[in-house]
Every structure is written in structure tokens, then in C-alpha cells.
C-alpha positions in Angstrom: 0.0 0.0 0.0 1.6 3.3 -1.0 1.6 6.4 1.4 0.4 10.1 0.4 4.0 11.0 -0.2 4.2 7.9 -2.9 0.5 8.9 -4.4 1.7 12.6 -4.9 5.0 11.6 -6.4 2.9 8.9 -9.0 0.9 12.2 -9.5 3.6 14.4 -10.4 5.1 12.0 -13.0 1.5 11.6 -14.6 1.6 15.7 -14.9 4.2 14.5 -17.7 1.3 12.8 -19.9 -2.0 13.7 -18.5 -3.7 15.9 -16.0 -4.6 14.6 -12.7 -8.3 14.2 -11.8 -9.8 15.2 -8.3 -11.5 11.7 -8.6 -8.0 10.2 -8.2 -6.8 12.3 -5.6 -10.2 11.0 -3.7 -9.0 7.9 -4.0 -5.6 8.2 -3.0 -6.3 10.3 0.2 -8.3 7.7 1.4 -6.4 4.7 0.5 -3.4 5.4 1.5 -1.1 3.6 4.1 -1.2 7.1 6.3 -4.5 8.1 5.7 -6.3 9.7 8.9 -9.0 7.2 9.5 -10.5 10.1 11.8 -11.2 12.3 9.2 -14.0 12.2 6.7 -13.2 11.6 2.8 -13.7 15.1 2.3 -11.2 16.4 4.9 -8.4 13.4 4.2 -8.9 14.5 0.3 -8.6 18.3 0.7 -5.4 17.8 2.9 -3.6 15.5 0.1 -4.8 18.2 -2.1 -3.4 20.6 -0.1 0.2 19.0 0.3 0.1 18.9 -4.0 -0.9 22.5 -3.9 2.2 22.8 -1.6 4.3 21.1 -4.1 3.3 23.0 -7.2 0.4 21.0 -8.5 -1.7 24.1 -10.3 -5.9 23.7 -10.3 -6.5 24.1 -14.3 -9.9 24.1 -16.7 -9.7 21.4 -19.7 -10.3 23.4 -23.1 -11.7 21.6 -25.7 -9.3 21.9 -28.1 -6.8 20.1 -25.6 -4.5 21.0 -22.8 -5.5 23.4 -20.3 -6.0 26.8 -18.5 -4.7 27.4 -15.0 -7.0 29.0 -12.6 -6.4 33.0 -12.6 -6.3 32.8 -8.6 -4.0 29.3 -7.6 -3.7 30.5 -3.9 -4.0 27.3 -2.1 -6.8 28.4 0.6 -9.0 30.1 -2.5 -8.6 26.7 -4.1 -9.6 24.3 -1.1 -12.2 26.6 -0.4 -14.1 26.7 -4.2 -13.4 22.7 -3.8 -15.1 22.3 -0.5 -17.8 24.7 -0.6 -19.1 22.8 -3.9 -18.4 19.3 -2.2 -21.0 20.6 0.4 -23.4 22.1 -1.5 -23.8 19.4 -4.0 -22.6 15.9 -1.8 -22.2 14.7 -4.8 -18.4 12.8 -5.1 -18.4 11.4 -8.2 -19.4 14.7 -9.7 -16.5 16.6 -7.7 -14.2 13.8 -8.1 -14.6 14.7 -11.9 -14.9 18.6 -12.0 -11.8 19.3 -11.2 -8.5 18.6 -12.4 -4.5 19.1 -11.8 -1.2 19.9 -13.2 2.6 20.6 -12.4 3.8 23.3 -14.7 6.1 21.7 -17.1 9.6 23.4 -15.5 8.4 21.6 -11.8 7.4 18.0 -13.4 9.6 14.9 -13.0 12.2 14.0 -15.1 10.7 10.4 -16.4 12.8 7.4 -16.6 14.4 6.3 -19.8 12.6 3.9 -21.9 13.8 0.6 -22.4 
């Protein structure tokens, strides 16, 4: 079983191919080896997401065309906030868990491994 640390660095090396979806990051926070079993799935999922907000993970919109736009405002509280006052007011997780979505900014991704 991996720990939060291990989930956020899997994360960060999918930033090099895809974007990372808040569904996942559900997932992981409760999962996890070090999870807080005392805290609810919406309080263990906005603290990983606060630890990759920490590390440089950047909330984006998808466009249609591809890629993505970064959020005008990426302060960490302003971001945990928009999450968890829509988490409340719709209790809906599989709607959340695909709303929003994540990225490293190219110069803070993970250099991959060489293919073999």
C-alpha cells in the first residue's frame, strides 16, 4: 500500500502525460497507508490536495481543443475553499471527483525514466 507522499509523487510524474483528476486524488487520500482514518473523505482529500498545492500541482480548466488553463487565482486556501464549498453544496463525489483537475507546470514536473 503506498503512502500520500508515494501517491503525490505517482501524481507528479503523470503531470508528464496527463492531467490529474480530483477523482483520483479522492482515491488516493483515502487509501493510503497514512491516511487519517479520523477524518471524513472530504477532509483526508482536501489535505492530500493541499500537500500537491504545496508542491506546485496548479488547479486548471480542460479546453476543448486540448490542454488546459490554469486558474487566474492558484492561492492554495482560495482553491480548497471553491473545492469544499461545492463538495458541500452538491454531496455529490463522483461529480466533484470529476470537475476538477491538476497539473505541475512543465519546468516543476519529474524527469521520467528512460525507456527501455
Amino acid at each position: 500500500m503506498s503512502t500520500l507522499a508515494d501517491r503525490i509523487a505517482s501524481f507528479a510524474m503523470e503531470t508528464n502525460h496527463d492531467f490529474v483528476r480530483m477523482g483520483q486524488i479522492m482515491a488516493a487520500a483515502n487509501m493510503a497507508s497514512d491516511a487519517d482514518p479520523g477524518l471524513s473523505c472530504m477532509d483526508r482529500t482536501l489535505a492530500l490536495l493541499g500537500m500537491m498545492l504545496d508542491r506546485g500541482f496548479q488547479a486548471v480548466d480542460l479546453l476543448r481543443e486540448g490542454g488546459s488553463k490554469p486558474w487566474p487565482d492558484q492561492g492554495k486556501m482560495r482553491i480548497l475553499r471553491t473545492i469544499e464549498r461545492d463538495w458541500r453544496a452538491s454531496n455529490d463525489e463522483p461529480w466533484i471527483g470529476s470537475k476538477y483537475w491538476f497539473t505541475l507546470p512543465v519546468a516543476l514536473r519529474p524527469t521520467p525514466p528512460p525507456e527501455e
